[in-house]
C-alpha positions in Angstrom: -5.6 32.1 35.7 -5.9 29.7 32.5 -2.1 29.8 31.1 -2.8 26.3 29.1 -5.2 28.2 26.3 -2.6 30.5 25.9 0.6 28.7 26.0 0.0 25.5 23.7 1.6 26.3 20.8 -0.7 25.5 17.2 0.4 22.2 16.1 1.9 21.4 12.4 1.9 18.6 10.0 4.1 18.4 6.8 2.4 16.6 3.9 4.9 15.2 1.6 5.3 14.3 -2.0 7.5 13.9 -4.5 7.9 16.6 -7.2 10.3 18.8 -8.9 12.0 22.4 -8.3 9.0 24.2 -10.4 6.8 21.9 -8.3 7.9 22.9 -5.3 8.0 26.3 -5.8 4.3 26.2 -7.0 3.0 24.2 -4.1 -0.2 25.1 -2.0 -2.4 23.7 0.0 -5.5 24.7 -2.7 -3.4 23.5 -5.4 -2.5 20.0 -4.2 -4.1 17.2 -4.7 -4.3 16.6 -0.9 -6.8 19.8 -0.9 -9.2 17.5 1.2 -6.3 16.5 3.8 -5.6 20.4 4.5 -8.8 21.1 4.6 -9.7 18.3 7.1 -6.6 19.3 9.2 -7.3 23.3 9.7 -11.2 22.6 11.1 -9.8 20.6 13.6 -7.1 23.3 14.5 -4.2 21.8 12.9 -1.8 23.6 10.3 -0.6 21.4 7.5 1.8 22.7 4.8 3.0 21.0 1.3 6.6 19.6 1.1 7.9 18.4 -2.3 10.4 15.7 -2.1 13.3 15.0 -4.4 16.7 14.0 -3.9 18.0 16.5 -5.5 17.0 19.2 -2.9 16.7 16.7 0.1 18.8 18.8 2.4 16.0 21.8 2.1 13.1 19.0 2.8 14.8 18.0 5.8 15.3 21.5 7.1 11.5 21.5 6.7 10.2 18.1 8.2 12.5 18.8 11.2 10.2 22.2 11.8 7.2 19.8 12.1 5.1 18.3 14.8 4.4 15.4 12.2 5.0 14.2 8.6 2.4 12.8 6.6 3.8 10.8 3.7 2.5 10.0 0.3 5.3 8.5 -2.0 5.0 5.6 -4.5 7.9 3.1 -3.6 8.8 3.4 -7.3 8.8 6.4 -9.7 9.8 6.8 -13.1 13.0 4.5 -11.8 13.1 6.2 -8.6 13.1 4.3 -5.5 12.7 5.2 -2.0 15.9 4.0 -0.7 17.6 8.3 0.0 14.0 9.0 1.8 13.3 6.3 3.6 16.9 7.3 5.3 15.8 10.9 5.3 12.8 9.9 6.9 14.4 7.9 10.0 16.5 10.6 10.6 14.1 13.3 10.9 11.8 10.6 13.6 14.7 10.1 15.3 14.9 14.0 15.8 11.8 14.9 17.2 8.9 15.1 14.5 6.5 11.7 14.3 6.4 10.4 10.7 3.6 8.4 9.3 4.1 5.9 7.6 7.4 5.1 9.0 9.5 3.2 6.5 10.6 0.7 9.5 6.6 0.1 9.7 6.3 -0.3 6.1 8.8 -3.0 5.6 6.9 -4.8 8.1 2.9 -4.0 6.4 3.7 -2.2 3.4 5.5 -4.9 1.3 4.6 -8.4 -0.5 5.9 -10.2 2.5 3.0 -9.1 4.6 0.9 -11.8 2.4 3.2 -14.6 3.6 3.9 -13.2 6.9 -0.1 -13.1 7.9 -1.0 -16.4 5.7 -2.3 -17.9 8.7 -4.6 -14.9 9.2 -8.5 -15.2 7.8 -7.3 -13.0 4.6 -4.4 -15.6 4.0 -4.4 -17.9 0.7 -1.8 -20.6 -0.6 1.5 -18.1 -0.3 5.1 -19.0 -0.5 8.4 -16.3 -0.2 11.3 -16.7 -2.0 14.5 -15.4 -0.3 17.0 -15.9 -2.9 17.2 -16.7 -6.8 18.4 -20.2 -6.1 15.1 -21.2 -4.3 13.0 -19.5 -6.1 14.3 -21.5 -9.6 14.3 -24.7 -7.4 11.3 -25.1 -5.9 8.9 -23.0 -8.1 8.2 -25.3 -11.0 6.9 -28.0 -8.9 4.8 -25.7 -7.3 3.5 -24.5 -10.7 2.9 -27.5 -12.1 1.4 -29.6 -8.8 -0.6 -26.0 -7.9 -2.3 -24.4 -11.5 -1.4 -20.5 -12.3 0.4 -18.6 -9.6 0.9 -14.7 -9.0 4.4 -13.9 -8.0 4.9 -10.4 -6.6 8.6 -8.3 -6.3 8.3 -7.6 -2.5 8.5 -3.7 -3.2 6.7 -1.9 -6.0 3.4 -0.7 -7.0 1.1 -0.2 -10.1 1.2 -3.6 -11.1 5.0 -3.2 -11.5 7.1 -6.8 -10.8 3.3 -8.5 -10.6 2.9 -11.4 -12.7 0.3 -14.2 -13.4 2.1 -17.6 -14.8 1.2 -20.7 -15.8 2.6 -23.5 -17.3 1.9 -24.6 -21.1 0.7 -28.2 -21.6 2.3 -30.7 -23.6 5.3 -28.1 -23.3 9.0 -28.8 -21.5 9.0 -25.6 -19.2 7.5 -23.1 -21.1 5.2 -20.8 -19.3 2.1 -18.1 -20.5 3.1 -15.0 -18.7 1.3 -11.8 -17.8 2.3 -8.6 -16.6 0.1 -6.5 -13.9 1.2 -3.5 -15.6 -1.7 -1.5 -17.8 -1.2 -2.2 -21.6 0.6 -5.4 -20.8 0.2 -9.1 -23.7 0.2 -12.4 -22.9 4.1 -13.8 -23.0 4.8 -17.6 -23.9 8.7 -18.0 -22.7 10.8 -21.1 -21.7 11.0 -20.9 -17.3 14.6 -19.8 -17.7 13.7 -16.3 -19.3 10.9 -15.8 -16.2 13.3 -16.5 -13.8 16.1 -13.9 -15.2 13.9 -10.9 -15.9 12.7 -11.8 -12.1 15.8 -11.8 -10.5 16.3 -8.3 -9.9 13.6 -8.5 -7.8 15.6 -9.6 -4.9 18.0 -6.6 -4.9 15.5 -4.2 -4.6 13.0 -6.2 -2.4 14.9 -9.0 -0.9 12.9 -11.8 -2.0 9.6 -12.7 -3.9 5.8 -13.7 -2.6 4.2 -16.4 -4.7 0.5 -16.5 -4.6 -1.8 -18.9 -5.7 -3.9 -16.8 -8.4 -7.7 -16.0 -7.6 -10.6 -17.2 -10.1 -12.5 -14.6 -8.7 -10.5 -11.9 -10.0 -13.1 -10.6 -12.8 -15.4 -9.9 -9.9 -13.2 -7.2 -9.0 -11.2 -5.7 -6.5 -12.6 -4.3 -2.5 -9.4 -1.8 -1.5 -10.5 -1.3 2.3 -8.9 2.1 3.6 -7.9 2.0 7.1 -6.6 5.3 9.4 -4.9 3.8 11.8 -6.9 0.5 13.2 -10.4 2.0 12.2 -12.0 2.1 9.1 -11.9 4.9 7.1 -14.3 3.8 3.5 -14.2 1.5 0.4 -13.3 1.2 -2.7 -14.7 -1.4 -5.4 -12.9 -1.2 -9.0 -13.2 -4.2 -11.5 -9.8 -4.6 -12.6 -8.1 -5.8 -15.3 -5.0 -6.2 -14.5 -3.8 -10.3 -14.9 -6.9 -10.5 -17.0 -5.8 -11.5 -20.5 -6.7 -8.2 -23.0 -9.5 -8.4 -25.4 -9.1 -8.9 -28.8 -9.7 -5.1 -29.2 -6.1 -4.6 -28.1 -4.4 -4.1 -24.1 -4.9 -0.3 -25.1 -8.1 -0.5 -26.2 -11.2 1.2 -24.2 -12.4 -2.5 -23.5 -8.9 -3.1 -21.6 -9.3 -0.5 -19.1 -10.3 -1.3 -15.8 -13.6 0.3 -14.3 -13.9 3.4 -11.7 -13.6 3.0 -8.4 -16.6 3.2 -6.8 -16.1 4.7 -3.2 -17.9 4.3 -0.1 -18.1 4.9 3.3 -17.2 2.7 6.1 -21.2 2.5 6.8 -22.0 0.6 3.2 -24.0 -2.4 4.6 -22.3 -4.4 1.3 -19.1 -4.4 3.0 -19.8 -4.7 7.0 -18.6 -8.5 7.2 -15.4 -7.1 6.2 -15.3 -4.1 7.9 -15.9 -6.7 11.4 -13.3 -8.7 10.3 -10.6 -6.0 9.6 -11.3 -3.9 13.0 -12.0 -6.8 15.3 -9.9 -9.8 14.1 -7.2 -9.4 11.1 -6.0 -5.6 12.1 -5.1 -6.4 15.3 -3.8 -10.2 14.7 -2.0 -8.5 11.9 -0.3 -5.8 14.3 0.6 -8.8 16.9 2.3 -11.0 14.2 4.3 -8.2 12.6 5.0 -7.0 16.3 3.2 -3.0 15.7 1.4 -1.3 18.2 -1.5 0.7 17.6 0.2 4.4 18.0 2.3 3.3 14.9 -0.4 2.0 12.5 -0.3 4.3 9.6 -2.7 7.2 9.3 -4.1 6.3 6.2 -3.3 2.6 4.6 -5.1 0.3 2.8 -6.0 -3.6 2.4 -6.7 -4.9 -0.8 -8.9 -7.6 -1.1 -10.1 -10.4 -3.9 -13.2 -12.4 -3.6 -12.1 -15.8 -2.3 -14.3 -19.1 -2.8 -17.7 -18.7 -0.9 -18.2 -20.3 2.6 -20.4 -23.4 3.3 -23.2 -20.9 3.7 -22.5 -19.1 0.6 -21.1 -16.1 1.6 -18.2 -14.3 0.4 -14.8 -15.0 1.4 -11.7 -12.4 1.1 -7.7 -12.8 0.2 -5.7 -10.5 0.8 -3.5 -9.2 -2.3 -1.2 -6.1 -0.9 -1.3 -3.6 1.3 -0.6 0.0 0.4 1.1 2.3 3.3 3.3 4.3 1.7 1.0 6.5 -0.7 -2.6 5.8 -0.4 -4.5 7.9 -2.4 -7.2 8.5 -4.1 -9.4 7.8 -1.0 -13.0 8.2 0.1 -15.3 11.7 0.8 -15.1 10.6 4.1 -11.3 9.6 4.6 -9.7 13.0 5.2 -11.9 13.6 8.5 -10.5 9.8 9.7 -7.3 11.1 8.9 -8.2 14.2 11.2 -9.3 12.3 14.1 -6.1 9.8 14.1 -3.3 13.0 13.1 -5.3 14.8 16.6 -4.9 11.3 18.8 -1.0 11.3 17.1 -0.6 14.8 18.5 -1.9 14.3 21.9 0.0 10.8 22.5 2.9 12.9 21.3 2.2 16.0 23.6 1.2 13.9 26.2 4.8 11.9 25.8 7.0 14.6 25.6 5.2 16.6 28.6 5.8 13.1 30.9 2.2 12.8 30.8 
């Protein structure tokens, strides 16, 4: 008699996010923005159910990751002033207990952080990038490097939505005064003496630990190519032109002409983007996984690569630099994302079963 049919028990995922109490008591899986994601998940027989996150009620999340066979994760390092730091703990406590949690935090502070860019320089995606461990070194060695190298990015290791992202350059016939721009939408063009850059920067290494200088892209008005990945396979495309360290029009950094352009999505097939699509599966993902020392299993379900257009190659073809990637809340993603995130939550499940049953 077949006993296995009857005996595996259905599996379950818990989709987190952060929220509120009224959010959390209003939560469904038709009325969250992960609709897709639920949807994905029950054809291929798995049950997925909304968390809400917030530190506030963390005990009550807990109680509910624990009753999972897996987390999914979608949290913004930074939130209206909220960091990570109370779930990140949460969240090693409930892997250590059992339920598999995707993405990690100990596997985003290897991919999922500014460091990544100066980790992986040596990579094909890898540009002029220094790291900055302390506020002494960066105010000694980062004016040289300014002046010697022409506009830089610098990048608080930890953030996202252009927060702690800036584009500097130094002022001619000027003693250390520097134009500065924020990433941040809405943001103006700042003329400051060095000394005031490097003080409203140096927070940056309490929260992050240090900060990644980048040599700035003059490509950058040609727009952005975010690469979504689920696990070490590609899962679409995203191209947006971006405005963000582009100085505002004279209409205003407010103004409709300010705003950057939709993000046009496409599969993993679009013929536009099949040199990068080679490179990420067959040369940069796994060089990337054996320099930050990741194996495959703990790739995150759904991350993503953002890329600029570098200078074009002898033959004239494009080049690409990596500017972040994104692991711990990747969203919006491609019509075609939620069934990769499907197929890599099913291998997850089995490699799971398969470990706890001594297979």
């Amino acid at each position: 008699m077949d006993t296995e049919r009857h005996s595996s028990p259905r599996q379950t995922v818990a989709i987190l996010s952060r929220g509120d109490a009224a959010v959390r008591r209003e939560a469904t899986a038709q009325n969250s923005r992960f609709v897709r994601v639920f949807e994905a998940l029950a054809a291929v027989g798995i049950e997925a159910s909304p968390v809400i996150y917030d530190e506030s009620f963390a005990g009550a999340v807990r109680d509910q990751l624990l009753a999972a066979d897996g987390v999914l994760v979608w949290v913004d390092p930074i939130h209206q002033g909220k960091t990570r730091a109370e779930l990140d703990a949460l969240l090693r406590d409930v892997a250590a207990h059992g339920p598999w949690v995707s993405a990690h935090p100990e596997i985003i502070l290897k991919m999922g952080v500014k460091e990544v860019l100066h980790r992986t320089r040596h990579l094909g995606w890898g540009a002029d990038t220094h790291r900055y461990d302390t506020a002494a070194s960066f105010r000694s060695q980062f004016p040289a490097r300014l002046r010697a190298d022409g506009p830089r990015v610098l990048k608080q290791n930890r953030g996202n939505g252009g927060q702690g992202v800036w584009k500097v350059e130094a002022l001619p016939d000027t003693d250390g005064m520097v134009r500065v721009l924020h990433a941040q939408r809405g943001s103006v063009l700042e003329d400051m003496p060095l000394d005031a850059l490097f003080a409203r920067c140096e927070p940056y290494f309490g929260w992050g630990g240090c900060i990644i200088d980048q040599a700035f892209q003059p490509r950058l008005p040609d727009g952005m190519i975010r690469c979504y990945m689920s696990g070490a396979r590609v899962a679409g495309f995203g191209h947006q032109k971006i405005k963000a360290l582009i100085p505002p029009p004279p209409e205003g950094p407010n103004s409709p002409e300010a705003q950057p352009g939709p993000r046009i999505m496409h599969g993993p097939d679009a013929p536009q983007f099949q040199a990068l699509r080679r490179a990420m599966e067959d040369e940069w993902t796994p060089q990337m996984m054996a320099t930050l020392g990741i194996d495959e299993p703990s790739l995150p379900v759904i991350w993503d690569a953002d890329f600029l257009y570098g200078p074009k190659d002898a033959a004239g073809a494009d080049t690409y630099v990596l500017c972040e990637i994104n692991a711990s809340s990747c969203f919006a993603i491609p019509e075609e994302a939620p069934a990769a995130i499907a197929r890599t939550v099913t291998q997850r499940m089995l490699r799971t079963t398969g470990v706890h049953s001594g297979a």
